[in-house]
N, C-alpha and C positions, 0 to 999 in steps of 0.2 A: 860417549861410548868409545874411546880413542886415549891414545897416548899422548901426551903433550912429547911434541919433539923441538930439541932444540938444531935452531938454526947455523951455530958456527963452534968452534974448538971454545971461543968466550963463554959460550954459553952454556956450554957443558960445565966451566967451570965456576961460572958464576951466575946461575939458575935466578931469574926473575922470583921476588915472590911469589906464592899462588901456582908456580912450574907444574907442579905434579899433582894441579887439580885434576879431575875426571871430568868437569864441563865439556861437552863437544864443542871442536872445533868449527868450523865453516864448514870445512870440509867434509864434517863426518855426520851434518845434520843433513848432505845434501841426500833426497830421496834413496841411492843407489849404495852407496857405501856401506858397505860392512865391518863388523868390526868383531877380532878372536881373542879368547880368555884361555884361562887355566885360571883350575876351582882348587884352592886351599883348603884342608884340614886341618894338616901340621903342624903346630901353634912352634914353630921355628923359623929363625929369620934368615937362617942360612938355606933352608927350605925354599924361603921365598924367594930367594934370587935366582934359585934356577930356572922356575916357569920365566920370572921377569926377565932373564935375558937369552930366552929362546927365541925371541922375535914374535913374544903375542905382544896384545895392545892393552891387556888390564890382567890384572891377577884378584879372584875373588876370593875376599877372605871370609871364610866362613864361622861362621859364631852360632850359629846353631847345630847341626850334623856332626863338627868336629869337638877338641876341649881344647877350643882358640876361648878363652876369657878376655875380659875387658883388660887383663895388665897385659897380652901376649899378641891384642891385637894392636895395641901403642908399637911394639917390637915390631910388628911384621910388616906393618903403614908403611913406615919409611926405610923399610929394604926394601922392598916396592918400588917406592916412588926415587928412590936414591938411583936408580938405573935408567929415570925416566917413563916411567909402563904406569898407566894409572891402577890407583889400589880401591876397589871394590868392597865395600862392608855389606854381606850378610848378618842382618840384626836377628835374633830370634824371634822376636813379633812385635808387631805392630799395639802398642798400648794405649787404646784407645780410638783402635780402627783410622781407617784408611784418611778418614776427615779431617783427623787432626796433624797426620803425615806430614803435609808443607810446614803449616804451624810448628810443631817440635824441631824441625831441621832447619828452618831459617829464621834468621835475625832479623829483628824490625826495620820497615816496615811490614815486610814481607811474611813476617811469622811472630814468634813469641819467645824463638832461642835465646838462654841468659849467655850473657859476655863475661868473659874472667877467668877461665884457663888459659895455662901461659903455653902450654902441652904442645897447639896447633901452632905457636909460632916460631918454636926451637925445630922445626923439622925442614925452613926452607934454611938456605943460603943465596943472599944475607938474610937474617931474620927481619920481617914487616916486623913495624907496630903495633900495638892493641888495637891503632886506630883504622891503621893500613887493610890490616888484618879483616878490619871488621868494613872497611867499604869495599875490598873482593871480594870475602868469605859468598854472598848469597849468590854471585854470578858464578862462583867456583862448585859449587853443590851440584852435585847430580842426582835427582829422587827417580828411583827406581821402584816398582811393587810387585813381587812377585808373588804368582797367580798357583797357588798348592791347595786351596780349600774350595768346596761349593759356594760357599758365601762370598767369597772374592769374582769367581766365577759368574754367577749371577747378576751382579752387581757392576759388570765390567763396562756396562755403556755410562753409568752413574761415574766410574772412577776414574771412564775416558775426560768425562766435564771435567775432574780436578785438576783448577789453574797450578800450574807449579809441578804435578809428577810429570819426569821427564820419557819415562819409559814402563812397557812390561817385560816381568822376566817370566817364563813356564820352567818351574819343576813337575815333567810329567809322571815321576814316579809319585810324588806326594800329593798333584792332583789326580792322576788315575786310581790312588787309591781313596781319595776322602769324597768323590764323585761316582764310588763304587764299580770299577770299571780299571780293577788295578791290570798293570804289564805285566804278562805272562810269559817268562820265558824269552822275555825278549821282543814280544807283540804287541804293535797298541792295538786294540779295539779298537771298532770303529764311534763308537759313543765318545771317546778319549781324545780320538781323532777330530773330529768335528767338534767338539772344547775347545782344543786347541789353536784349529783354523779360524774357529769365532775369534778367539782372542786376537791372535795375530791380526785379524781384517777389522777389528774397533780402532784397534790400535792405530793401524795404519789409516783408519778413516780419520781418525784424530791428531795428525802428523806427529805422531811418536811414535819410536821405535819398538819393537817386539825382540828381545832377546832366549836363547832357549837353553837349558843344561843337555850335554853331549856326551855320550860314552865313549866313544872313539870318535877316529877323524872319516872314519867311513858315515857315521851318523852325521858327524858336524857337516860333510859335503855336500850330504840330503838335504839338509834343514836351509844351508844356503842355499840350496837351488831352490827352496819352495818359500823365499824371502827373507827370512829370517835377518836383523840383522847385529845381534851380540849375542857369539856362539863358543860357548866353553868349548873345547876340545879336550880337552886333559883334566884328570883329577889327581893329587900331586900324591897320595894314598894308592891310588888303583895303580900306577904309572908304578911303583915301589915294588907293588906288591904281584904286577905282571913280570918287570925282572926278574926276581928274586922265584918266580916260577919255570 
């Protein structure tokens, strides 16, 4: 939930492989630490550097909400991570539920992911190997599942057991609404409310992180004092479009 920082002027310019994974740090697994985002639409990579070098610690790209597609989120990855700030992938869904999540993201032994795109290994400097590539890639993975439907909901002491996801995220507009209990005006409910705090508290019984989507930084300040601790502050659309008002 952290930004991989480099240590010295060397290492700015000659980035370890794996630099601009999203794994937590030591530091960012410890109970208290938090860690701030900014939420992509955009599908531009000029886009993407500005959240990346305002001083958050990840930029999430989104691929569902937005029309960031599979060629625009290759683009935006490594403006991202070229600044150092880890780059976040909103998938549109999950294919084949929450079970099979570790399995799809990680490489053997750990999972099922095939090996053989060259994609992931032109974006460090110097470039790893296929082989290199592939005995960090499962330590570098961060699995995140974010909590928008009743069935994920429900389910959330079951998906706290899954060895391998490392975190939850709450979208409380698109779970207030599929939980029937949508934000009004700006309100959550109290049913929406106590969703919410379940999730956070599995989560945190399960020592993973609970991350939240933010509309301002007056929201994001709340959410940090009530634990939270991967907190979007900015959406790089709404931030455009409050300007320009």
């Amino acid at each position: 939930l952290s930004r991989s920082f480099a240590s010295s002027k060397a290492d700015l310019e000659h980035p370890q492989p794996q630099d601009a994974s999203i794994k937590p740090s030591e530091k960012y697994i410890q109970p208290r630490n938090q860690s701030f985002g900014a939420w992509q639409i955009l599908p531009v990579p000029n886009v993407s550097r500005l959240p990346a070098c305002s001083g958050v610690d990840w930029v999430l790209v989104d691929c569902e909400h937005g029309n960031i597609d599979d060629g625009a989120m290759h683009d935006v990855v490594p403006a991202i991570a070229a600044v150092g700030v880890s780059p976040v992938v909103r998938l549109a869904d999950l294919q084949g539920g929450w079970s099979n999540l570790v399995q799809n993201a990680k490489y053997p032994p750990q999972g099922r992911r095939g090996l053989g795109s060259l994609l992931a290994l032109e974006r460090f400097n110097p470039n790893p190997t296929l082989t290199e590539h592939l005995y960090q890639a499962n330590d570098t993975i961060l699995i995140i599942l974010q909590f928008e439907t009743r069935g994920a909901f429900e389910a959330v002491e079951e998906i706290a057991a899954v060895a391998g996801i490392d975190a939850f995220f709450i979208g409380p507009f698109g779970l207030g609404n599929n939980i029937g209990h949508p934000i009004h005006k700006g309100t959550i409910g109290p049913e929406l409310l106590a969703a919410m705090e379940n999730i956070l508290a599995v989560a945190h019984d399960a020592d993973k992180k609970c991350g939240i989507y933010c509309q301002d930084g007056e929201q994001a300040k709340h959410y940090a004092s009530q634990g939270y601790d991967m907190i979007a502050v900015v959406t790089d659309y709404t931030a455009l479009q409050n300007f320009c008002q």
